[in-house]
N, C-alpha and C positions, 0 to 999 in steps of 0.2 A: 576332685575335679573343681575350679576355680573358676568363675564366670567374670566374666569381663566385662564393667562398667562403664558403657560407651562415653567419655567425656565431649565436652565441645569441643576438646582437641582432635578429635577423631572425625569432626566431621569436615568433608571434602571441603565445603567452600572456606573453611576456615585455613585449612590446609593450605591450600590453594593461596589463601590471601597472605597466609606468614612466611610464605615459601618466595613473596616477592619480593620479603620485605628485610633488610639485614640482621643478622643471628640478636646482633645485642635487641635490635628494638623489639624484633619478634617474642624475644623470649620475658619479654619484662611487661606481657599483658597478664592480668591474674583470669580466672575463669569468671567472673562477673565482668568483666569488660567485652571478652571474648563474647559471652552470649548476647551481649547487645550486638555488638558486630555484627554477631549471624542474626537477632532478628532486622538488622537493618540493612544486610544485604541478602537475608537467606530468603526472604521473600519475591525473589528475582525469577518468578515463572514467565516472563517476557523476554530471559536473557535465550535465547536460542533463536536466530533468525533466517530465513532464505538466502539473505542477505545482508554481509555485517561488512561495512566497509568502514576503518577508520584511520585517520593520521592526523600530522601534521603538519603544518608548513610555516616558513618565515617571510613572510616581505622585504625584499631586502631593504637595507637601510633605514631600518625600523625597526624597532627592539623588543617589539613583542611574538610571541611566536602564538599561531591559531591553530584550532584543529577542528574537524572535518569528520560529522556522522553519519552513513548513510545506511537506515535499518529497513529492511524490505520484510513482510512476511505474513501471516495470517491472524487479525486480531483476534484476542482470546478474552479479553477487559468487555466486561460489559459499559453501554453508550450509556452517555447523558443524556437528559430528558433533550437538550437543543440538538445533539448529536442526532438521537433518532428523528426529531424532528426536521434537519439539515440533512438527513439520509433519505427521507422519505418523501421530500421535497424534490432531490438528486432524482430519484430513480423515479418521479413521476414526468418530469421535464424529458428525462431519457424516453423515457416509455413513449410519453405523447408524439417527441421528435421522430420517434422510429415509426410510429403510425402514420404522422404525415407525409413520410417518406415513402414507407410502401403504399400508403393511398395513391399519391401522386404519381408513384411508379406504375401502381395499376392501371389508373385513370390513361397516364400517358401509351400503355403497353393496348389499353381497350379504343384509344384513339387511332394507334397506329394499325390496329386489327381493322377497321372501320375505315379506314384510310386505304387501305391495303385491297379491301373488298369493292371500294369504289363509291361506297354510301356516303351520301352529301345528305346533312341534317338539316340545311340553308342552303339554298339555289346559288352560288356567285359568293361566299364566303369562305374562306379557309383560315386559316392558325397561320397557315404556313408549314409545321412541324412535319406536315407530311413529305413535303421539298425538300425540306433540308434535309432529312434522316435517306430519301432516294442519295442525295446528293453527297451523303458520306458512303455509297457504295458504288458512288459511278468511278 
């Protein structure tokens, strides 16, 4: 029984890549070439995405032609130190904005209760807010 020497030939992204490429060029890599290929695309753990959208296109009357990446999907790379920093920055503004929103939500919902009940906190003053929200159901 003979055991089978897995070459760089055998492996998929190699495969993959000589199978796009025409017989004479593909075949005239030696296996030292080949293995650099694969560590410099084999290392492609990002190539899988939610969303992979790509092409091209020309402008007309203009002679160059452009193309167009759109990668959607879960990072897996760990952050740089600004990255985390700019991340933690992000979700603290986030966080703050949603607090002052449900404050102010509350705030407004504990007005319109107290509004509602008839309680003047000031003799002759109001907001108003209590009018106008009657005034979105008349």
């Amino acid at each position: 029984m003979t055991s089978h020497n897995p070459t760089v030939h055998d492996d998929p992204a190699i495969r993959e890549l000589l199978a796009r490429m025409p017989s004479a060029v593909a075949e005239s890599f030696n296996e030292e070439q080949l293995s650099h290929l694969l560590t410099a695309i084999g290392a492609r753990t990002w190539g899988k995405h939610a969303v992979d959208v790509r092409g091209t296109f020309k402008i007309p009357f203009y002679r160059w032609r452009f193309y167009y990446v759109l990668l959607l999907g879960k990072n897996y790379r760990g952050l740089s130190r600004k990255e985390k920093q700019l991340s933690l920055l992000t979700s603290t503004l986030v966080f703050s904005l949603f607090l002052i929103l449900c404050s102010l939500g509350g705030l407004l919902l504990i007005y319109l209760i107290k509004s509602a009940l008839g309680i003047n906190l000031f003799s002759g003053f109001s907001l108003g807010i209590w009018d106008w929200f009657k005034g979105l159901w008349a």
